[in-house]
C-alpha positions in Angstrom: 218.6 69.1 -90.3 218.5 70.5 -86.8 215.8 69.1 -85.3 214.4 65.0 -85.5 212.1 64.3 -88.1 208.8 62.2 -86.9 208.4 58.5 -88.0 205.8 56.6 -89.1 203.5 54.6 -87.3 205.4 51.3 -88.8 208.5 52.9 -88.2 207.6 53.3 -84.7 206.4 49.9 -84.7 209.7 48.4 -86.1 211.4 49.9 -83.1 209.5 48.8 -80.3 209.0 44.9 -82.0 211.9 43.4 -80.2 210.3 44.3 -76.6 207.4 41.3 -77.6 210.3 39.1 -77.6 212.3 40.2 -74.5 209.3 40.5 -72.1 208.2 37.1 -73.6 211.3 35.9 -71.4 210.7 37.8 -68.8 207.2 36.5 -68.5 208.3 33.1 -68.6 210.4 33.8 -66.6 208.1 35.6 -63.8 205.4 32.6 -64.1 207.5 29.3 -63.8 211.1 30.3 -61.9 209.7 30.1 -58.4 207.7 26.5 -59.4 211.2 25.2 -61.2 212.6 25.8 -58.3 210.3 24.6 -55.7 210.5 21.8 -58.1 214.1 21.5 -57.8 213.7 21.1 -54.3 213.7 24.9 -52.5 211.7 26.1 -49.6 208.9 28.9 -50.0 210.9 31.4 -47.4 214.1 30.3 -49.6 212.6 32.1 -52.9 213.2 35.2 -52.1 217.5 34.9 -51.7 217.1 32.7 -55.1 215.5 35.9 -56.9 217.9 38.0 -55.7 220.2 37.8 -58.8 217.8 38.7 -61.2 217.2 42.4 -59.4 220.8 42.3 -58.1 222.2 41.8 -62.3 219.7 44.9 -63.1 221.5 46.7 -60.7 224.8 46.0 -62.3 224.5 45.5 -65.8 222.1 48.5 -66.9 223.6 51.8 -65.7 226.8 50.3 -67.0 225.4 49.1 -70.9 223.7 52.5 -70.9 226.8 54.8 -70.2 228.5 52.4 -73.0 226.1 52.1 -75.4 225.9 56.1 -74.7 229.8 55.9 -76.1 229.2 53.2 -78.9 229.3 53.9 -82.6 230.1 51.7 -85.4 228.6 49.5 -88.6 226.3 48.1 -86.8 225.1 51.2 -84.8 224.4 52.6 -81.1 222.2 50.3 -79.3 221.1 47.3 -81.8 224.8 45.7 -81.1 223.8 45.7 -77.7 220.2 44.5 -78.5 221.8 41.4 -80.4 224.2 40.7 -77.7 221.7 40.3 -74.8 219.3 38.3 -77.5 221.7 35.6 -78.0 222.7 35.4 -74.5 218.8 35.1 -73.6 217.9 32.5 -75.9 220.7 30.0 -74.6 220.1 30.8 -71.1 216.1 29.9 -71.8 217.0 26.9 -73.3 219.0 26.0 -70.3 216.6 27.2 -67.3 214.2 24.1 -67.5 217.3 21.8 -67.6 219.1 22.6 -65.0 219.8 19.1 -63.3 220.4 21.1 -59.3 218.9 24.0 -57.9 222.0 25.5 -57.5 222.4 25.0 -61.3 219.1 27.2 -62.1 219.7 29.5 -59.7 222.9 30.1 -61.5 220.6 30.1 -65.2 218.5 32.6 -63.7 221.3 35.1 -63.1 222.7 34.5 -66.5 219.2 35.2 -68.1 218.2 38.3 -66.6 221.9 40.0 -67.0 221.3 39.1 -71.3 217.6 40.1 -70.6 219.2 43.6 -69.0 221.6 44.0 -71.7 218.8 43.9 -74.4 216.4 45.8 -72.4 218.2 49.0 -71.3 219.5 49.9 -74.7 215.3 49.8 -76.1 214.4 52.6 -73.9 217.0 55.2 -74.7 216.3 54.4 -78.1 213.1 55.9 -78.5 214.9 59.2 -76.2 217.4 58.6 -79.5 215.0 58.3 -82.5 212.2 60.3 -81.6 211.7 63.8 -81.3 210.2 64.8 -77.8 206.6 64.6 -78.6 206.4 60.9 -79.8 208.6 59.7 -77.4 205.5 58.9 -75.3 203.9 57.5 -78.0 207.0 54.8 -78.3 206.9 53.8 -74.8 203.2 53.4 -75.1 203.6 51.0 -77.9 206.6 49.5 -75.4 203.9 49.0 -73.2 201.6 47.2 -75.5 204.4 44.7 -77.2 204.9 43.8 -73.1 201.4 43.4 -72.6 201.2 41.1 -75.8 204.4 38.8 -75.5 203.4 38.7 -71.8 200.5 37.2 -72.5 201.3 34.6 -74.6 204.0 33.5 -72.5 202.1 33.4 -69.1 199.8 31.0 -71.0 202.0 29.0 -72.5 202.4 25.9 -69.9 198.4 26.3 -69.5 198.2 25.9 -73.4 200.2 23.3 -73.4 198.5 21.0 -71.1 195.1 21.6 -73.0 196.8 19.8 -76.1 197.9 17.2 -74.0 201.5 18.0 -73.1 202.5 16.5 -69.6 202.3 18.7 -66.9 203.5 16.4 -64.6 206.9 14.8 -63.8 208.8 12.4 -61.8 210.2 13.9 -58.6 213.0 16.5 -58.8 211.9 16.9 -63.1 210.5 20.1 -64.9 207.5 19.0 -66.4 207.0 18.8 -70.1 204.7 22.1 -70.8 207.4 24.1 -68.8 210.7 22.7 -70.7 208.5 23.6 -74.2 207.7 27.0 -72.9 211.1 28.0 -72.6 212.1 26.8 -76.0 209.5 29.1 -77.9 210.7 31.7 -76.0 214.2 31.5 -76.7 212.6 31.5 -80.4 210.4 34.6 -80.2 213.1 36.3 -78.9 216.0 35.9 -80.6 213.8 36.4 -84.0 211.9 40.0 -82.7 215.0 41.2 -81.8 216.6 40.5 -85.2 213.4 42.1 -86.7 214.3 45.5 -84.6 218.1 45.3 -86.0 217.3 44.3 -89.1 214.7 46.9 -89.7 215.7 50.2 -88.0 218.4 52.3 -88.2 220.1 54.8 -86.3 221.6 58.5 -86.2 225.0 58.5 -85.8 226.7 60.6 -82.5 227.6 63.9 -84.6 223.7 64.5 -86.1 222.4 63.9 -82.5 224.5 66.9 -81.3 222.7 68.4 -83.9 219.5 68.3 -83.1 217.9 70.8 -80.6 216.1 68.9 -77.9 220.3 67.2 -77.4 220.8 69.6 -74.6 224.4 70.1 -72.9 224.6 69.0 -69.2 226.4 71.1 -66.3 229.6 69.0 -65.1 228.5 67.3 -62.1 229.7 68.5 -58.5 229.8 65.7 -56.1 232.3 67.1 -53.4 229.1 66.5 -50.7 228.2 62.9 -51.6 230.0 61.8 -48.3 227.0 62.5 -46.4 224.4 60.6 -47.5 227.6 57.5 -48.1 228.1 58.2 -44.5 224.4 57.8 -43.7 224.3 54.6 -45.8 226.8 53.2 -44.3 225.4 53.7 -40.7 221.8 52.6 -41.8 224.4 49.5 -42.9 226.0 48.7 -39.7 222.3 49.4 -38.0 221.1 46.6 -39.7 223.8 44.5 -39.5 223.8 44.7 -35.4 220.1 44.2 -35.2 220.8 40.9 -37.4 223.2 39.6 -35.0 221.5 40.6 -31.9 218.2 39.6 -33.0 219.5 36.1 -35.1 217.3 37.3 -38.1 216.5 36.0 -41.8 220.1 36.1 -44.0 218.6 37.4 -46.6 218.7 40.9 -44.6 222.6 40.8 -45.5 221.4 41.5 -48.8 220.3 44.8 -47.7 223.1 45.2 -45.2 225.6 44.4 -48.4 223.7 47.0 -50.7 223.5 49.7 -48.1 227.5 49.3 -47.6 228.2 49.5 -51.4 226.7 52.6 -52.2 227.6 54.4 -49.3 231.4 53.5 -49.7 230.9 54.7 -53.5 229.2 58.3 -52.6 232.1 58.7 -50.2 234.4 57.8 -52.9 232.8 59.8 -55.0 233.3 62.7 -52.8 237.0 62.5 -52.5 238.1 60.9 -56.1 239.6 62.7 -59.2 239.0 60.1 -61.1 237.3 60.1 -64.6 236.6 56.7 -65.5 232.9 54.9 -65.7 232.2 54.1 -62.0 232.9 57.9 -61.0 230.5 59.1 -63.9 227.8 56.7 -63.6 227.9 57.9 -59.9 228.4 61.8 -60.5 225.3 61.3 -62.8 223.2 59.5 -60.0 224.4 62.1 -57.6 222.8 64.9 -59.8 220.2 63.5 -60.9 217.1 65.7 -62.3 214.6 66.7 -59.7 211.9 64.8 -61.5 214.6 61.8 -61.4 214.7 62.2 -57.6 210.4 62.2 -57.1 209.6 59.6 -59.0 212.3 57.4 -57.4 209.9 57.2 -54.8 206.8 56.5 -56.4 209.0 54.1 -58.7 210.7 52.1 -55.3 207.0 51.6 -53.7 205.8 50.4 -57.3 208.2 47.9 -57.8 208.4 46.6 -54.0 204.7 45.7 -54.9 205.2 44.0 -58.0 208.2 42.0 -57.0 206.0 40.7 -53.9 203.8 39.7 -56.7 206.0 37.7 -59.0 207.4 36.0 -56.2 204.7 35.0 -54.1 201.2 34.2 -56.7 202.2 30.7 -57.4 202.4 29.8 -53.4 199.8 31.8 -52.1 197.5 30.8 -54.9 198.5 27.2 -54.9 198.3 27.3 -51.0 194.4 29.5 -50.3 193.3 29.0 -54.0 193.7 25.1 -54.5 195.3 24.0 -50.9 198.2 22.6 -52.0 202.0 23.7 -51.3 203.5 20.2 -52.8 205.2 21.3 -55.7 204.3 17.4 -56.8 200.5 17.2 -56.4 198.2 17.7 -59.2 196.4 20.1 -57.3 199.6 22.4 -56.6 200.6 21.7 -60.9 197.1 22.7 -61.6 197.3 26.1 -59.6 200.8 26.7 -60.6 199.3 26.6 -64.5 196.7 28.7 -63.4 198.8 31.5 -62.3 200.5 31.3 -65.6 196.8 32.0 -66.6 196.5 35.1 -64.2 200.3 36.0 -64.7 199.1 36.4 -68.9 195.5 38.1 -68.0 196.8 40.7 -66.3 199.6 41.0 -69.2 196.7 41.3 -71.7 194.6 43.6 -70.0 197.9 45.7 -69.7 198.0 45.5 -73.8 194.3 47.0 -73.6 195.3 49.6 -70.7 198.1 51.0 -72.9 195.6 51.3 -75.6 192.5 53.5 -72.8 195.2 55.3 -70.6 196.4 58.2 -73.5 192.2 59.4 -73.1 192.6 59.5 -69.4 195.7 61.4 -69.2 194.1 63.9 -71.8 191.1 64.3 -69.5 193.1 64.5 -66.0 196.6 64.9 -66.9 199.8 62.0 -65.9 199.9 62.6 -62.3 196.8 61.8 -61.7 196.5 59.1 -64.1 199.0 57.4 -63.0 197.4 57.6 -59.4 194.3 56.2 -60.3 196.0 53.0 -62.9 198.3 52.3 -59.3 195.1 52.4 -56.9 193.3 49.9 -58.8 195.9 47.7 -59.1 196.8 47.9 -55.3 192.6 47.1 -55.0 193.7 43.8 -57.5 196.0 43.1 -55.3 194.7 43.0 -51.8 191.2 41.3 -53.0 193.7 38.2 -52.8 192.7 38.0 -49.5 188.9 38.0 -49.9 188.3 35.8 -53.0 188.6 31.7 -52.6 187.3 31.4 -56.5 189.9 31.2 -58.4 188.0 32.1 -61.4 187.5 35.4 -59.9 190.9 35.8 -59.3 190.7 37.5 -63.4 188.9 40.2 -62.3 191.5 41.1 -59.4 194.1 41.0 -62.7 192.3 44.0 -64.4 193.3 46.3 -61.8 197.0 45.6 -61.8 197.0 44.9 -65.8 196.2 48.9 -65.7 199.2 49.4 -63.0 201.3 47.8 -64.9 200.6 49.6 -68.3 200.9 52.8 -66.4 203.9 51.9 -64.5 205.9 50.6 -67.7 205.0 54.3 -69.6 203.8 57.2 -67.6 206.7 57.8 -65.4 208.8 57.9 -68.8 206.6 60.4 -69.9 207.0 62.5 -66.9 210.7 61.7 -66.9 211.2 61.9 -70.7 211.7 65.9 -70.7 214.1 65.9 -67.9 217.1 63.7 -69.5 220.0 65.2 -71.3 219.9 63.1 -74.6 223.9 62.6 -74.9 223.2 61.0 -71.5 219.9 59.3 -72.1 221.7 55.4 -72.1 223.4 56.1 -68.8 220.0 58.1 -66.9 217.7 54.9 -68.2 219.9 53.0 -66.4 220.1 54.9 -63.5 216.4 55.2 -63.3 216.3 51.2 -63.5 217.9 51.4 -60.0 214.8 52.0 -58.7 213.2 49.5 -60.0 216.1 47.3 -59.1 216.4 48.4 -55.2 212.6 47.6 -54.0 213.1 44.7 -55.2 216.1 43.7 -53.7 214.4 45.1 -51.2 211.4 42.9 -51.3 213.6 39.6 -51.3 215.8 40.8 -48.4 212.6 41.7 -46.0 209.2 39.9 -47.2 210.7 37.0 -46.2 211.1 38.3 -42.5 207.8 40.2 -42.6 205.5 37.0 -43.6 207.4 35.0 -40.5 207.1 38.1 -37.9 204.1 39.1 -38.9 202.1 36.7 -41.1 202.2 32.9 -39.6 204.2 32.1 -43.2 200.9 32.9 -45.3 202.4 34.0 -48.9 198.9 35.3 -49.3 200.2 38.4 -47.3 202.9 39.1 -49.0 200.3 40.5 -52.4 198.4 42.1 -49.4 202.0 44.1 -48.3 202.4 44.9 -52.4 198.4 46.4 -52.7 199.5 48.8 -49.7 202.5 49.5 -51.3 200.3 50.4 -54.8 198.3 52.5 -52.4 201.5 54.4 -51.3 203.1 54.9 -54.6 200.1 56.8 -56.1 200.6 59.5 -53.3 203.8 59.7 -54.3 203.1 60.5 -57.8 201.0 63.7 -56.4 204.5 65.1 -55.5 206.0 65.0 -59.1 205.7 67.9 -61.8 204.2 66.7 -65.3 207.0 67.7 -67.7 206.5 71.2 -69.8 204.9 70.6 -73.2 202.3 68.5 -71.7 199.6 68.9 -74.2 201.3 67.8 -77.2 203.1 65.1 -75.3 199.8 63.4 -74.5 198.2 64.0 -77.5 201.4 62.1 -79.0 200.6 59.2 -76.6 196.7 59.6 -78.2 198.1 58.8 -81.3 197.1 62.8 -82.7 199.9 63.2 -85.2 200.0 66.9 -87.1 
């Protein structure tokens, strides 16, 4: 057999099942990590450093899973040992979050999490590049996109849900309240038992019947010998920023961006000048010489992140604050907005679920770019109507436009990408490509901070007008990126038109 058979719908299905369980973390974890720890006694302009190890352990932990899991081969399979690993990781870390007794403790929980959350995640895209051939591989992210969308939900709700069966949702000073700590133990449940549904239920083609297949395409050995000039570019943009710091006493969370800037442009020099052969020098070759289509939608993926990032960090102040004008994490008025973000955090999840469901007939009509254009300008309109609407009822409405962005932006650039990859490679590019989702939002938590101080008065409520503009932005971007060859049957795979 020399080239992939397609799977069934349920087949299909069984693959992308664990995804409901890992983005029911991450939900949870989006919604309620900035209130636990405002709760646990941190500032507003303090959130953003505290988020920085979730981002930061993307960074790390996915390029390097993928170009192991690219290597990986025994009873248990490719990626499912990975799967299982990060699962079990998760689930304990959930059950820890709303414990932590310090805020230095859950700061600490929360880089634990999304490392076992990355180490589950990374693997689940490059296995759909692994199991299906190249026209249903759209087709699996889209049904990615609609477990997200679904687990999302449900999670986002879950402390509202609560509190309507009468669950406390209040709690003595320096305590998680009741709805949250019972939150986070369903999700470490969900999780760990979709996951197991995923292992237990697929199975995998072992490395020799890949290199079979026809669309597992050699790559050309990677020439790096000019990577020390953009290193030595990064490491001036480093020592730029690290002067105006001093001179100008700014925010630390700008060493953040000072540190990042310095790591990567002491590894392309490195690159440059090594003989070396071992991970780090081929995770960084591979970045290096990256696909064209890698490099332009880097872009649109860095200004698409930078916005949601602003989001996740800054709903539950800025709507606790204009919404129900409160910003003590102990008042009823601040708990009840804090629930109702959960609300907004699962609508715009659910509309996402719907989205994945109405984008495959736009992109038929109009093709990706400009579908993906479109699903970003809307949500960049949900966005900045932040600003305008004191209702927070209305506030729902503002979530359909970025439930569409977020569909779009969790399949379409895969689409556009999916082509592109080298499949003996596809762990180690999925991981690469997650460094720019990684970077804005490091990013994000190094500068937003600054930005709402210099700029802003302190108002959070700015910061989701910086990540509309930034929607706004992205979809230009996408303008500048060629739709893969073989786009007709790829969207009629993500249509669901099987021959």
């Amino acid at each position: 057999m020399t080239r992939k058979p397609e799977l069934s719908f349920w087949q299909i299905w069984n693959m992308c099942f664990g995804f409901l369980g890992i983005q029911f973390g991450f939900a949870l974890q989006n919604a309620n990590v900035s209130r636990i720890f405002q709760t646990l006694g941190a500032n507003v302009d303090d959130i953003p450093i505290l988020w920085v190890a979730a981002p930061l352990t993307g960074l790390i932990v996915q390029p390097i899973i993928g170009h192991y899991s690219d290597r990986t081969w025994n009873r248990f399979g490719r990626r499912r040992p990975y799967f299982l690993a990060g699962a079990l990781l998760a689930t304990l870390a959930l059950l820890a979050m709303p414990n932590s007794p310090a805020l230095w403790v859950a700061a600490g929980v929360l880089w634990i999490m999304d490392a076992s959350f990355n180490v589950s995640m990374e693997p689940f895209r490059a296995f759909v590049g692994d199991q299906l051939p190249v026209r249903q591989r759209p087709l699996g992210f889209s049904m990615q996109s609609v477990f997200i969308g679904v687990g999302a939900v449900v999670a986002s709700l879950m402390p509202w849900l609560l509190a309507k069966v009468g669950v406390s949702n209040v709690a003595p000073e320096g305590a998680i309240p009741d709805t949250v700590k019972y939150a986070f133990y369903a999700g470490g449940a969900v999780l760990l038992g979709t996951v197991l549904w995923t292992v237990l239920s697929t199975r995998e083609y072992p490395p020799e019947q890949l290199r079979d297949f026809d669309d597992a395409s050699e790559q050309p050995a990677a020439d790096a010998t000019r990577a020390w000039l953009p290193g030595l570019l990064l490491l001036a943009a480093a020592a730029l920023v690290l002067l105006a710091i001093r001179h100008f006493a700014l925010e630390k969370e700008l060493y953040v961006l000072v540190g990042g800037l310095a790591v990567f442009g002491g590894l392309f020099a490195w690159l440059a000048f090594t003989r070396s052969a071992g991970m780090l020098r081929q995770v960084m070759g591979d970045l290096y010489n990256m696909p064209d289509a890698m490099r332009r939608l880097a872009v649109v993926q860095f200004f698409s992140w930078f916005a949601l990032f602003a989001m996740w960090i800054y709903t539950t102040p800025a709507v606790t604050a204009v919404q129900f004008g409160s910003s003590d994490p102990h008042s009823v008025a601040y708990n009840t907005g804090a629930n109702w973000v959960g609300v907004l955090m699962g609508a715009y999840n659910g509309f996402a679920a719907l989205a994945a469901i109405a984008i495959p007939l736009l992109v038929r009509r109009i093709g990706l770019r400009w579908s993906h254009l479109i699903n970003l300008w809307l949500g960049g309109a949900g966005l900045l109507s932040f600003l305008f609407i004191r209702d927070p009822d209305y506030l729902l409405v503002s979530m359909v436009g970025v439930g569409f962005a977020w569909a779009s932006i969790l399949s379409l650039p895969y689409a556009m990408l999916s082509d592109n990859l080298p499949a003996q490679k596809m762990g180690v590019y999925m991981g690469i490509f997650n460094f720019f989702i990684v970077i804005p939002q490091l990013m994000a938590a190094s500068v937003l901070g600054l930005l709402l101080r210099l700029c802003f008065h302190d108002q959070p409520i700015y910061a989701l007008a910086l990540g509309g503009a930034s929607l706004f932005v992205a979809g230009l971007f996408t303008l500048r990126v060629h739709e893969p060859l073989g786009d007709v049957p790829v969207t009629a795979a993500v249509a669901g038109n099987h021959r």
